[in-house]
C-alpha positions as CSV (number, residue, x, y, z in Angstrom):
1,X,63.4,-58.2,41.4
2,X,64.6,-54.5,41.4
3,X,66.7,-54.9,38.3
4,X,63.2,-56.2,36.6
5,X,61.1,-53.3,37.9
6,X,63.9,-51.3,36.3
7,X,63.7,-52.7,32.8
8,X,59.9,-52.6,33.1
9,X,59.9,-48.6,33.9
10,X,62.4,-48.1,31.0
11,X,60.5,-50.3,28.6
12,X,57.4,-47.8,29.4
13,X,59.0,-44.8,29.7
14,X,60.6,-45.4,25.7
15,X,56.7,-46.3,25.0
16,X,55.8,-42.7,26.0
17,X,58.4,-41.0,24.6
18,X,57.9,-43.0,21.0
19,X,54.1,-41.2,20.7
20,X,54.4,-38.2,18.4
21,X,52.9,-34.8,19.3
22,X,51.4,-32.9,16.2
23,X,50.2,-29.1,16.5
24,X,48.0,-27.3,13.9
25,X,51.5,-25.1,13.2
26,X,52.7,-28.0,12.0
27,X,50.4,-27.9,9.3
28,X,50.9,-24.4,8.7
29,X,54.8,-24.8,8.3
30,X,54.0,-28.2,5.4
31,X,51.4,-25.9,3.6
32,X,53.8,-22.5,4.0
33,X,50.9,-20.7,4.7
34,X,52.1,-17.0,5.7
35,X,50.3,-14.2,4.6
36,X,53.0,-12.8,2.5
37,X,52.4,-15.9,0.4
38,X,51.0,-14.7,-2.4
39,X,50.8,-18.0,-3.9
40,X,47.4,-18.6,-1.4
41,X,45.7,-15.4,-2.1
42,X,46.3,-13.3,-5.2
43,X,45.0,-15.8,-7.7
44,X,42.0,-18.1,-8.4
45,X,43.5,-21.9,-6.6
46,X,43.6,-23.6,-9.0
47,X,47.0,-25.6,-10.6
48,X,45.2,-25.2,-14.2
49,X,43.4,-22.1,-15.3
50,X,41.3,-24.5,-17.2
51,X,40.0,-25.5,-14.0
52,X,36.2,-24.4,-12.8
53,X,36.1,-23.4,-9.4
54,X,33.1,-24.4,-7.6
55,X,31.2,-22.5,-4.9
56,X,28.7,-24.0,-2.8
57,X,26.4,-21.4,-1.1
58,X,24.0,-21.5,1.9
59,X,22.2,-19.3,3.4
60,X,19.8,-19.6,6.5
61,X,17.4,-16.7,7.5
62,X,17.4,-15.8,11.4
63,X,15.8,-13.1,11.7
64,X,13.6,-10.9,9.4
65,X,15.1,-7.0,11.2
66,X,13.1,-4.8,9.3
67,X,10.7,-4.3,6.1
68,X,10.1,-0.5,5.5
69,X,7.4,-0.1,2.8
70,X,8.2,4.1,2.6
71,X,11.5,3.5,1.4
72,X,11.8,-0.1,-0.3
73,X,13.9,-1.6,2.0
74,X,14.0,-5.3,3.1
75,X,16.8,-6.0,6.5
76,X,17.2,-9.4,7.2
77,X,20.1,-11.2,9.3
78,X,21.3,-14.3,7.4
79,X,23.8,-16.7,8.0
80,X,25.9,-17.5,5.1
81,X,27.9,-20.6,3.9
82,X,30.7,-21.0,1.4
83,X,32.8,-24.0,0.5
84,X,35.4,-24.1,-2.1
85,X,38.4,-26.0,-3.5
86,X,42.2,-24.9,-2.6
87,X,43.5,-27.4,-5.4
88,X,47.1,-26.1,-3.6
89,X,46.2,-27.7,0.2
90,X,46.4,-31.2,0.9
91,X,47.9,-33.4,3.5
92,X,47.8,-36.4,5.1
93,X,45.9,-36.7,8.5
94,X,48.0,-40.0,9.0
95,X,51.1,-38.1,9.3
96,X,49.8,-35.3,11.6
97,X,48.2,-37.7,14.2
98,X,44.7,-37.7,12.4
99,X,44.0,-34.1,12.3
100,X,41.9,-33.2,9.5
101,X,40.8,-29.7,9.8
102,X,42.5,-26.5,11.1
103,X,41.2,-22.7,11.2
104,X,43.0,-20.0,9.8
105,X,42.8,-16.4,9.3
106,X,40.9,-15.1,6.1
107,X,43.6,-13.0,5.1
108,X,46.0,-15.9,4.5
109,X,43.7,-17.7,1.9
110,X,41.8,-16.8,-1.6
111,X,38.0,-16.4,-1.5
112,X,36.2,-15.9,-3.7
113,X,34.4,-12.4,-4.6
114,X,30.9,-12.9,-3.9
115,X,28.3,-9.6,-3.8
116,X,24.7,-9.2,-3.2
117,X,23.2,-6.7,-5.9
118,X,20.6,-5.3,-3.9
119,X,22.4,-4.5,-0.9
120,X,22.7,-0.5,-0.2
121,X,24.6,-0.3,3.0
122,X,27.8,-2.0,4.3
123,X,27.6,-4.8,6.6
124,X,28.1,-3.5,9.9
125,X,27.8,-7.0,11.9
126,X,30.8,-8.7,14.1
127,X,32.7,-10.2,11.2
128,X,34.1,-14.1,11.8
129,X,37.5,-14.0,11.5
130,X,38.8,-17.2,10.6
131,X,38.1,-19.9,7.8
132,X,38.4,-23.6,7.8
133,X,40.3,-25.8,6.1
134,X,40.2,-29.5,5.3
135,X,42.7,-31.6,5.0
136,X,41.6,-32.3,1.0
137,X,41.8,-28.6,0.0
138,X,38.0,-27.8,0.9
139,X,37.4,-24.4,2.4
140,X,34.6,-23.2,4.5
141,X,33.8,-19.9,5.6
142,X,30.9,-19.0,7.7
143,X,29.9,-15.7,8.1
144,X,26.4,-13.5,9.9
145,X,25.5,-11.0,7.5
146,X,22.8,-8.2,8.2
147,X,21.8,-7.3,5.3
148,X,20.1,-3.9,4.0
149,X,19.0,-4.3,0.5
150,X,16.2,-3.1,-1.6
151,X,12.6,-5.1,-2.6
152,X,10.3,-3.8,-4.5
153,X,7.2,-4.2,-2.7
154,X,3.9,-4.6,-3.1
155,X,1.5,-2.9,-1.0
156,X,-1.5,-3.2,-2.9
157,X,-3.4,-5.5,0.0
158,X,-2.2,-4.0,2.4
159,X,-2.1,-4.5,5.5
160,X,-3.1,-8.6,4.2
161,X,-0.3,-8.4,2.0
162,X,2.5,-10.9,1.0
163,X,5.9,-9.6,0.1
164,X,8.8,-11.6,-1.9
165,X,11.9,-10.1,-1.3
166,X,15.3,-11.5,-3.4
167,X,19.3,-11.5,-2.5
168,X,20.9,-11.7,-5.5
169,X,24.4,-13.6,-5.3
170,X,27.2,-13.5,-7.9
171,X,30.9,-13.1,-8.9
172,X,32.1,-9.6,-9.5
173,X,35.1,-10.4,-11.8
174,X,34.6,-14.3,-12.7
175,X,32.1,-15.3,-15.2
176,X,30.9,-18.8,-15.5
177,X,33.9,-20.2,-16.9
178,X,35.8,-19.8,-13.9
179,X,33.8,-19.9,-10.8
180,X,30.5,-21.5,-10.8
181,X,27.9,-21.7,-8.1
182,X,25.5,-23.9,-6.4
183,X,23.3,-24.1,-3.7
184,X,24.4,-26.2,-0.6
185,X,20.5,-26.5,0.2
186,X,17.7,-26.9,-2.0
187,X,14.3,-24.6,-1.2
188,X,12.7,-27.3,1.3
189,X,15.6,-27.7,3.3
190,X,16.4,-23.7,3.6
191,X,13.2,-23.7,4.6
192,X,12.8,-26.1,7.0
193,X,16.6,-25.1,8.7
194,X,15.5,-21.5,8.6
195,X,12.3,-22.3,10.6
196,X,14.2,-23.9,13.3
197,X,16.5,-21.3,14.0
198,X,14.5,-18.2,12.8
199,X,15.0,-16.3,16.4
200,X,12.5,-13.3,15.9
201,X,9.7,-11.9,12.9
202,X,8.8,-9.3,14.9
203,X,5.3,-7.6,12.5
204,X,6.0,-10.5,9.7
205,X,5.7,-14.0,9.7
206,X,8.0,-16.3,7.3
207,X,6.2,-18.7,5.0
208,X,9.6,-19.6,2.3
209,X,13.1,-19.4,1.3
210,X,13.2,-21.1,-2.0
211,X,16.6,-20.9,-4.3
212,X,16.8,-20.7,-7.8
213,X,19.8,-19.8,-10.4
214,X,19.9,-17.5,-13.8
215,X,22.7,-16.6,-16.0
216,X,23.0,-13.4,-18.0
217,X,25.3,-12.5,-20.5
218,X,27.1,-9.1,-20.6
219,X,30.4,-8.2,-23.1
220,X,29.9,-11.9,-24.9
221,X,30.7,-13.2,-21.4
222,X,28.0,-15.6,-19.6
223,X,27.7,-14.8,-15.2
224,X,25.3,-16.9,-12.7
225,X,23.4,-15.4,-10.1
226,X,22.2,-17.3,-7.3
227,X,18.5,-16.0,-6.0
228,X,17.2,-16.7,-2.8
229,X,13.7,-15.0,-2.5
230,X,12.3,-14.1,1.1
231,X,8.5,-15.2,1.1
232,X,7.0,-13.5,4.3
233,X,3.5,-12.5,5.1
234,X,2.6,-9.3,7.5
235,X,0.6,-10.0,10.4
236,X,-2.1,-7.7,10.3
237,X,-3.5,-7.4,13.8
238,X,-2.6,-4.1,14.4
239,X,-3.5,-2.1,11.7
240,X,-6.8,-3.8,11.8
241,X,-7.4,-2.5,15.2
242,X,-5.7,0.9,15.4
243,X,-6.9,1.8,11.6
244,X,-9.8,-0.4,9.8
245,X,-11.8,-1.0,12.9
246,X,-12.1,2.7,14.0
247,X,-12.9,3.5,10.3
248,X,-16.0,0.8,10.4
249,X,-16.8,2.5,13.8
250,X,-17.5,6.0,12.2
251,X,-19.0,4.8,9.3
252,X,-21.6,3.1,11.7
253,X,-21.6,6.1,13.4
254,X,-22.2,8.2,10.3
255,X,-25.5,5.4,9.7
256,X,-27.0,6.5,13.2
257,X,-27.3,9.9,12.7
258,X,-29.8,9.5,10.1
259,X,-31.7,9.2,13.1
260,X,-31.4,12.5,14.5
261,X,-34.0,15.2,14.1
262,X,-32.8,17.4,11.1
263,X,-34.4,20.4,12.2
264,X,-32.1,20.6,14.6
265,X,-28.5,21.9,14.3
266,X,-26.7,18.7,16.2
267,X,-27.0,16.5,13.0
268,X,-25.3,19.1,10.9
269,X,-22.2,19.3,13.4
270,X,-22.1,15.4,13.9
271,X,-21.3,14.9,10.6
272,X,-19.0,17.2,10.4
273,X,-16.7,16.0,13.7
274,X,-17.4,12.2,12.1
275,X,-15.6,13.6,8.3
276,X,-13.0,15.6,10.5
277,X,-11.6,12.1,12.2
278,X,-12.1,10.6,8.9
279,X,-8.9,13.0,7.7
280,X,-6.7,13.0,10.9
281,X,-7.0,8.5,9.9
282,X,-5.9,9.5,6.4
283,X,-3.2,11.6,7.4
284,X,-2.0,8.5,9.4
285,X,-2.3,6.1,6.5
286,X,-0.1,8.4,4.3
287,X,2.6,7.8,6.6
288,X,2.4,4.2,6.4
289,X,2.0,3.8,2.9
290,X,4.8,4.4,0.4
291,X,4.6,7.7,-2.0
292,X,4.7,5.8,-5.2
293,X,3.3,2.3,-6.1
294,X,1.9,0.4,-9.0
295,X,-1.4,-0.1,-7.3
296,X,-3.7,2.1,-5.6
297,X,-3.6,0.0,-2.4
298,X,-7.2,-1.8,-1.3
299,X,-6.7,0.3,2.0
300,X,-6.5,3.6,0.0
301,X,-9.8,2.4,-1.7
302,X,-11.7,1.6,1.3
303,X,-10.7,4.9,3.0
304,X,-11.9,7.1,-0.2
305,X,-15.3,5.1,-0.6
306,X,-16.0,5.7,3.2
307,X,-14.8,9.4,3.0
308,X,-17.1,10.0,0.2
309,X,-20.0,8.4,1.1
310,X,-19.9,10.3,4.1
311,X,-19.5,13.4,2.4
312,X,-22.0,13.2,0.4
313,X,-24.2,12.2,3.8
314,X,-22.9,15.8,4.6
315,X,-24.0,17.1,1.4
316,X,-27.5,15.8,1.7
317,X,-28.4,17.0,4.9
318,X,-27.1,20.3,4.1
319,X,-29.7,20.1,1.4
320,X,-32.4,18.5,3.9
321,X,-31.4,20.9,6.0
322,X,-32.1,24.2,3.7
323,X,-35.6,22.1,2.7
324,X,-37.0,21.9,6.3
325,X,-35.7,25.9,6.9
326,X,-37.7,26.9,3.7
327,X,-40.6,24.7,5.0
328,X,-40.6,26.7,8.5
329,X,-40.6,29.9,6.8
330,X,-43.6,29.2,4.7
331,X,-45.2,28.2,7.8
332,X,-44.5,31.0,9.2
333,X,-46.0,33.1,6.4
334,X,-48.9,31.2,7.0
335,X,-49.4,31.9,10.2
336,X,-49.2,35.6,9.9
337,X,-51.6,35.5,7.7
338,X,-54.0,33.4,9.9
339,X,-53.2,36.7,12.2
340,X,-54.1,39.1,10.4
341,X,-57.8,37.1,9.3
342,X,-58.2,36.6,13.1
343,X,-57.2,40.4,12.9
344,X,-59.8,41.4,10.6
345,X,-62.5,39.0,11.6
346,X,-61.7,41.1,15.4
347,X,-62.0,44.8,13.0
348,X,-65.4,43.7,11.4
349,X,-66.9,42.6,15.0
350,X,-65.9,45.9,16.5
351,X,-67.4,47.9,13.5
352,X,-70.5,46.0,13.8
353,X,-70.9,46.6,17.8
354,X,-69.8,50.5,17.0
355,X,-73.0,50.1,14.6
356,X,-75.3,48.9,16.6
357,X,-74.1,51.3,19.8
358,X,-74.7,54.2,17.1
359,X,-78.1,53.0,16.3
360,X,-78.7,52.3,20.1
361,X,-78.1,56.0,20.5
362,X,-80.1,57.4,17.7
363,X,-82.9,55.4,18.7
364,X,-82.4,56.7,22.4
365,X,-82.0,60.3,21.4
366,X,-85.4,60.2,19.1
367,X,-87.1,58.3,21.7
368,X,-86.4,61.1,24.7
369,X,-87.3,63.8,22.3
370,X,-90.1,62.9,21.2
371,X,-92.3,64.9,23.5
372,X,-90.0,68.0,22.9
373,X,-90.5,70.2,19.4
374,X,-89.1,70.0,16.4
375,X,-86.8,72.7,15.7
376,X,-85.2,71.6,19.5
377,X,-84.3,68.1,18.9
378,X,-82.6,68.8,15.3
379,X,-79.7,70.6,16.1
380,X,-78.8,68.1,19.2
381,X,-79.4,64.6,16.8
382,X,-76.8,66.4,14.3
383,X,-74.4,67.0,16.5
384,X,-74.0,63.6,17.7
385,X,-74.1,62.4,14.4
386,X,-71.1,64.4,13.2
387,X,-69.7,63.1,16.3
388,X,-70.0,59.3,15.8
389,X,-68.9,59.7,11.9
390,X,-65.9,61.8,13.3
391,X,-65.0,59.1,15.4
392,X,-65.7,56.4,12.8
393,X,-63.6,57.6,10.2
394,X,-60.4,58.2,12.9
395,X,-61.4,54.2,13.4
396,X,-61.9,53.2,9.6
397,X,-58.2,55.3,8.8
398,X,-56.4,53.4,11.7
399,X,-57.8,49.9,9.9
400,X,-56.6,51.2,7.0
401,X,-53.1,51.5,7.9
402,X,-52.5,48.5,9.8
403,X,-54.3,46.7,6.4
404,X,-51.3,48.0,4.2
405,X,-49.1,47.0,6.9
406,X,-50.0,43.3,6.7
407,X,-50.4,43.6,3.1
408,X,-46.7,44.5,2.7
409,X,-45.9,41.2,4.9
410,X,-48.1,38.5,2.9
411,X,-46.9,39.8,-0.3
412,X,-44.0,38.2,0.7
413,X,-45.5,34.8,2.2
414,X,-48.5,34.7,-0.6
415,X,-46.4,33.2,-3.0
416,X,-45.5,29.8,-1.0
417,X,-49.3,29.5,0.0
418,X,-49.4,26.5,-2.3
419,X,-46.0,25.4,-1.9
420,X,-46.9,25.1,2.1
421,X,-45.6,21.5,3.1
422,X,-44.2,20.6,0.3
423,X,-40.8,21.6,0.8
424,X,-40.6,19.2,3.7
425,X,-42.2,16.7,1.9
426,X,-39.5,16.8,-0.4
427,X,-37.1,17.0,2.3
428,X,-38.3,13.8,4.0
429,X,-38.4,11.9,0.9
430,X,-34.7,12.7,0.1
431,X,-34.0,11.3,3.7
432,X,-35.4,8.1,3.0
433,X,-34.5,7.8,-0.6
434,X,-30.4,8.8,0.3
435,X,-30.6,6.3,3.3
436,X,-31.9,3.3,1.0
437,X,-29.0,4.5,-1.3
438,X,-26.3,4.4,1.5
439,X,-27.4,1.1,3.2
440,X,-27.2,-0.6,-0.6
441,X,-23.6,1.0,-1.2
442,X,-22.0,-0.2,2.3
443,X,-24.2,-3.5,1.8
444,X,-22.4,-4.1,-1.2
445,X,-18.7,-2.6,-0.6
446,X,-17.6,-4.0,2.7
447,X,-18.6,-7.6,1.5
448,X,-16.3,-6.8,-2.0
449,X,-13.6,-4.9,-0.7
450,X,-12.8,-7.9,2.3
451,X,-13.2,-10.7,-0.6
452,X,-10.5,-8.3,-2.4
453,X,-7.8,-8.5,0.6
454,X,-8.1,-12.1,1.1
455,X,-8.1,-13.2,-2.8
């Protein structure tokens, strides 16, 4: 019985040690892959020079960084996919104990020399250090890219607009008849990946990555591009309610002042304070918006229309203003010279009771001397008579002088006699006719200028 247990525990113990044990240096040591091997990395892989090499690409958008309208630039963080053939690896998994892929470092291997054209900064993201390799020669290297590029933008519905920004993918020094490239993922599929794992938009929101391909030929020699064009629409929240809406608001309350007296000086001032904010909001929007575009942007329209319709609301009641002021002098006018009738009427009443007093007298002074003789009662009747005169005359010259006084001032207010009222007629039927006018503009812009942004 022990002699059996014996041959049984050898028996098993040979089973174990029969197994092989494989290591991923293994494959290293068949391939020779060092990196002094300059057979792996110097030159194209390929055992024929005839031989295309093909490049399948993929790109997935995570996360849209940036899009800076002042200076034309579009930062997105992509993850990027490339998979080649190493026509000089190849081994078989059955003779490593099934092991079909390892990971190696970039520098050991060929890849090939893929740019994007519109990129104007290094990459500056944690680089992946290794590639894979399959066991029939395929390589695949993965790699998160943020990615500063130029897009030419266009702002011209702004802030409702809809940008399409590309990265353009090629070969530096291979044209078509060497490397070729393809997309791993048609334009549904990026889409639909880049949805899932899109991890922030922050002020846009993605609608499409779609992928197309164009050649062009420079020095006789035909080159392929591979285009993947950002689709991504702004969310517009914001700038509605820091800049449109407070816009809207003093336009409305530009509307409502029409309401205030304008004989008074707060109109005049109201309007003014209402243009002055109107500025400080264009100041802001020439921040936002870039210095130089194709369009003048719908937002730069709306903000001009408003600012000159409510200058010209300025405008007119200055001139409404200046109409009532005229009509307030010529009133005045008139009134001084309803003085100085009241004045005269007063004059002609006192000259009339100075009359009759001097006849009272005369009568008084013949009646009491009527008994007495003649040559007694003359001399006394002339001397009062001298005296009234005297005393008339001193009246008449005082008259007289205050007469030329108010002659002087109605010269000046005789003129608009005729004119009276009119000037604030005219001044109340500008009101009306400018507030019919501005009513119709707004009535008519607003509607056209919000079809505009959402056409």
């Amino acid at each position: 019985m022990i002699h059996v247990a014996f041959l049984l525990l050898i028996i098993f113990t040979d089973g174990l040690s029969s197994e092989k044990v494989c290591s991923y240096q293994d494959i290293v040591d068949y391939l020779n892959l060092t990196t002094n091997n300059a057979a792996f990395k110097l030159t194209r892989p390929v055992l024929d020079y005839t031989h295309l090499t093909m490049v399948e690409l993929d790109i997935i958008l995570y996360a849209i960084l940036a899009v800076i309208e002042k200076t034309q630039t579009f930062i997105p963080f992509i993850w990027a996919t490339m998979m080649w053939n190493n026509e000089r690896i190849s081994w078989d998994p059955a003779q490593f104990c099934g092991i079909t892929h390892i990971s190696v470092p970039k520098e050991m291997l060929w890849r090939p020399d893929l740019f994007i054209y519109e990129m104007t900064q290094k990459d500056d993201s944690p680089q992946n250090p290794y590639m894979q390799v399959s066991h029939s020669g395929v390589i695949t290297l993965e790699e998160d890219m943020k990615v500063v590029s130029s897009c030419e933008m266009d702002v011209h519905k702004f802030p409702f607009d809809i940008q399409r920004c590309n990265i353009s993918i090629g070969s530096a020094i291979h044209c078509v008849e060497e490397v070729r490239l393809f997309p791993f993922s048609n334009s549904s599929r990026a889409t639909q990946f880049s949805r899932e794992l899109m991890m922030t938009q922050g002020e846009w929101e993605f609608l499409q990555l779609s992928v197309t391909s164009r050649n062009f030929s420079i020095d006789d020699k035909q080159w392929e591009q591979l285009i993947y064009t950002f689709t991504m629409k702004r969310r517009p929240l914001l700038h509605v309610i820091n800049f449109l809406l407070p816009i809207l608001f003093f336009l409305s309350l530009d509307l409502a002042s029409f309401f205030i007296a304008d004989h008074r000086g707060e109109k005049l001032g109201f309007k003014v304070t209402v243009l002055l904010a109107i500025s400080v909001l264009l100041l802001i929007l020439n921040d936002i918006l870039p210095s130089m575009s194709n369009k003048t942007p719908l937002i730069a329209t709306y903000c001009i229309v408003i600012f000159a319709l409510m200058l010209l609301s300025l405008l007119e009641t200055i001139l409404v203003t200046y109409l009532m002021e005229k009509d307030s002098a010529t009133q005045e006018g008139l009134r001084l010279r309803d003085d100085w009738e009241d004045k005269q009427e007063k004059v002609k009443k006192d000259n009339c009771n100075t009359e009759e007093k001097r006849q009272t007298c005369c009568s008084c002074i013949s009646k009491e001397s009527s008994g007495e003789k003649p040559h007694e009662l003359l001399p006394m009747a002339e001397e009062v008579n001298n005296s009234i005169q005297s005393r008339e005359s001193r009246v008449l010259l005082l008259i007289l002088e205050e007469l030329r006084e108010l002659q002087k001032t109605l010269n000046l207010h005789l003129g608009c006699r005729q004119e009276g009222g009119k000037s604030g007629l005219w001044a109340s039927r500008i009101n009306r006719v400018f507030f019919i006018f501005y009513i119709t503009i707004v009535s008519l812009f607003l509607p056209l200028i919000f079809i505009a942004w959402n056409t």
